[in-house]
C-alpha positions in Angstrom: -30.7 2.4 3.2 -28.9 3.5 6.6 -26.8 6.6 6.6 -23.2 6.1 6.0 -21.2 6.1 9.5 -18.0 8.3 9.7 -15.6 8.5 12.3 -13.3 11.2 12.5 -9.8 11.1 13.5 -8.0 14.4 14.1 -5.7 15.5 16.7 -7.4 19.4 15.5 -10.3 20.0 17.3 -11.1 23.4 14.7 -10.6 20.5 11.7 -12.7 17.9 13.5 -15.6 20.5 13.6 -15.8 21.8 10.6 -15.5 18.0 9.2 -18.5 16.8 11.6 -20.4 20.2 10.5 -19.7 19.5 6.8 -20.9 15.6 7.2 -23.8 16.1 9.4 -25.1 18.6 6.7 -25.1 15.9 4.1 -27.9 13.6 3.3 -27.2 10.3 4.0 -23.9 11.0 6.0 -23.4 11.2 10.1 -20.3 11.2 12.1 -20.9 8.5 15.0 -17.6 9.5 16.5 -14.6 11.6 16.7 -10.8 10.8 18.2 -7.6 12.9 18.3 -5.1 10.1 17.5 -4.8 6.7 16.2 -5.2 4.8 19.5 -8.5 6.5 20.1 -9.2 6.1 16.3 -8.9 2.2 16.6 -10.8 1.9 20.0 -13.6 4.1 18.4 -14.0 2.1 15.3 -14.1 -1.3 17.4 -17.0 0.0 19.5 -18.9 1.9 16.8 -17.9 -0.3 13.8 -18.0 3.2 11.0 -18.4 2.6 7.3 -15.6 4.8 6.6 -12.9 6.6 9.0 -11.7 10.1 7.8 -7.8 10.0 8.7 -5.3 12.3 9.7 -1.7 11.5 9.4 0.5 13.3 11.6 -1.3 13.0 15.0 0.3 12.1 18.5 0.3 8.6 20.6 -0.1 6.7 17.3 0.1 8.3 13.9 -2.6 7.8 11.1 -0.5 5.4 9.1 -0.3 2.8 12.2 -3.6 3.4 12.7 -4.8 2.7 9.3 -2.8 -0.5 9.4 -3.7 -1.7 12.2 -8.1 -0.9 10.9 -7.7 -2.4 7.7 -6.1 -5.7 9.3 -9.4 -6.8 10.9 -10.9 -7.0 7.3 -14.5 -6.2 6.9 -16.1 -4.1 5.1 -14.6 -0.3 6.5 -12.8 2.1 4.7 -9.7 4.7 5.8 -9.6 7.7 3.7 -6.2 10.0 4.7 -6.5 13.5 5.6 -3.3 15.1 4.5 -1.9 19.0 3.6 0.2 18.1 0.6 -0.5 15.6 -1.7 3.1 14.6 -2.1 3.8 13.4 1.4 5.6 10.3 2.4 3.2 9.6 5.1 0.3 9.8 2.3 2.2 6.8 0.6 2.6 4.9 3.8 -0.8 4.9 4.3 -1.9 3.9 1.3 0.1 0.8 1.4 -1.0 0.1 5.2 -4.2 -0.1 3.4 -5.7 2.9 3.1 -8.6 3.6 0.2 -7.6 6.9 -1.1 -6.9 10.4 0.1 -8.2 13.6 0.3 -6.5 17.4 1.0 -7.5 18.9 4.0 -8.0 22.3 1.8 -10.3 20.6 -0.7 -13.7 21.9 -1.9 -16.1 20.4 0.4 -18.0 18.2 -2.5 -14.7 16.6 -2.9 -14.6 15.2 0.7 -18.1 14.3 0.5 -17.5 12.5 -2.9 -14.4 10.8 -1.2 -16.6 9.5 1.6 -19.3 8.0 -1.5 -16.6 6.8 -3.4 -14.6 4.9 -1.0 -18.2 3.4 1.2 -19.0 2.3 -2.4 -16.3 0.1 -2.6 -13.8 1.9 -5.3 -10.8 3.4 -4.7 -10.3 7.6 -4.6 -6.9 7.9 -6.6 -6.2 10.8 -8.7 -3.9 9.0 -11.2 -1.7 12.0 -12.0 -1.2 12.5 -8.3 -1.1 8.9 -7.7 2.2 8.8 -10.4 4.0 11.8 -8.3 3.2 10.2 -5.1 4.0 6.3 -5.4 6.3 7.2 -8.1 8.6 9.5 -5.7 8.4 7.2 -2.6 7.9 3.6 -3.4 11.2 1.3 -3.8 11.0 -1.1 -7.2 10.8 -4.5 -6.3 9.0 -8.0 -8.0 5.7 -8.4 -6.0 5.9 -12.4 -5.1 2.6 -13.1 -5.9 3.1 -11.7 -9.3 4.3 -14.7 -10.3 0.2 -15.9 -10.1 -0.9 -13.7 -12.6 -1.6 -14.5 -15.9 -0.1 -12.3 -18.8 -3.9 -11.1 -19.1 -4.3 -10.3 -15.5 -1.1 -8.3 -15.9 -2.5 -6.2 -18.6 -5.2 -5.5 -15.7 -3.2 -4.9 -13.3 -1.3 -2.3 -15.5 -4.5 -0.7 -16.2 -5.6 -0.1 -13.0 -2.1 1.2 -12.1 -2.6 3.7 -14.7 -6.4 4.7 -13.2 -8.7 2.7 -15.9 -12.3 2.2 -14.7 -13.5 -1.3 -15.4 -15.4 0.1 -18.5 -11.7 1.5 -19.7 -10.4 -1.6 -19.0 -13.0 -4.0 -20.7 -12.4 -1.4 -23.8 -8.5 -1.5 -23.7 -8.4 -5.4 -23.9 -11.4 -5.7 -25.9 -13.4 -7.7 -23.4 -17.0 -6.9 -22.0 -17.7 -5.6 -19.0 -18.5 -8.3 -16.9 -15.1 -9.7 -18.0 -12.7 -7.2 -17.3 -14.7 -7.1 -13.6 -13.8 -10.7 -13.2 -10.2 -10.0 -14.2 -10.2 -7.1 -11.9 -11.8 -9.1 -9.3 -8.8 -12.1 -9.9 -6.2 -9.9 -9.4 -6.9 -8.9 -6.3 -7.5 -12.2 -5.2 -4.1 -13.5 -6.3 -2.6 -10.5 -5.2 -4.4 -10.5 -1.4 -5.4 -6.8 -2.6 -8.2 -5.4 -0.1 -9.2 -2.8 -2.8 -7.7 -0.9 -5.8 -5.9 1.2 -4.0 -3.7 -1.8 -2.9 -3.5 -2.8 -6.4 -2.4 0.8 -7.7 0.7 0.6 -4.8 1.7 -2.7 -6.1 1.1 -1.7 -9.9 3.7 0.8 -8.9 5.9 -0.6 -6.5 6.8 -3.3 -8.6 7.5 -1.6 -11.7 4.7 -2.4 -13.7 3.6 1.0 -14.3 6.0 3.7 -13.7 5.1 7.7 -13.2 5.8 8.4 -16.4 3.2 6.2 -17.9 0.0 7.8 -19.5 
């Protein structure tokens, strides 16, 4: 199996370092690239097509959250994980609903970043849910989700679920369903929804008022 391709996107040159030095150092990691906004960011990833971009927010010429809309638009099969100082930062939220897969603090342990860059290259979403409940839950505006509508009352009880953090073994528990079923519930709702992963389910979970941040 190839390594895992990161690019890096950092307008820090001290942060980009110690990010490439951290990756590098990993078996079965390598940074391809590196670019200190999101214009470069985008040209970058269209040349050296990365498994997974690492993203800072705040940078100049184009921020992370333009960026990481304008990534996860072309579809395929690459991943944006945000860089951010504070987890409770409205440019985290905007980011997630651009598209973005999860987020990491810039301050965390090392394993965590490297986990993050596993997680997200594997498909699943990197989503604390008691941070996920502050975040969305401070920023995001309540409104109905039009393709709601679609779902059936079961696929809603997914839906909730994942809004809430379940895994798919949580979920197929929770609705007393196996395994294989709750994955094809999970995998209809982001269908109907136009979801690209469950990160984008978790911001529409939230958003429209399914789950709220007080929910356990």
């Amino acid at each position: 199996m190839s390594d895992i391709a990161v690019l890096l996107a950092d307008d820090e040159p001290s942060i980009r370092s110690s990010l490439r030095l951290l990756v590098d150092s990993e078996a079965g990691m390598e940074v391809v690239g590196e670019a200190e906004d999101g214009r470069g960011a985008i040209e970058l990833a269209g040349e050296l097509h990365p498994d997974v971009v690492l993203m800072d927010v705040r940078m100049p010429s184009m921020d992370g959250i333009a960026a990481t809309r304008a990534l996860t638009a072309r579809g395929g099969a690459m991943r944006v994980i945000v860089l951010t100082t504070f987890d409770l930062d409205e440019y985290v939220y905007g980011a997630l609903a651009s598209g973005a897969s999860g987020f990491v603090l810039k301050n965390s342990p090392p394993a965590e970043v490297l986990r993050a860059i596993r997680v997200v290259h594997e498909g699943n979403a990197l989503l604390a849910p008691e941070v996920t409940k502050r975040l969305i839950g401070r920023f995001a505006g309540r409104h109905e989700h039009e393709l709601l509508a679609h779902l059936t009352a079961r696929e809603r009880e997914t839906l909730v679920l994942i809004g809430r953090g379940r895994s798919n073994a949580e979920i197929a528990a929770a609705l007393f369903v196996t395994a294989t079923t709750a994955r094809t519930y999970v995998s209809r709702v982001m269908a109907k929804l136009q979801a690209r992963d469950r990160a984008g389910l978790v911001v529409i979970a939230y958003e429209s008022g399914l789950v709220t941040p007080s929910a356990h």
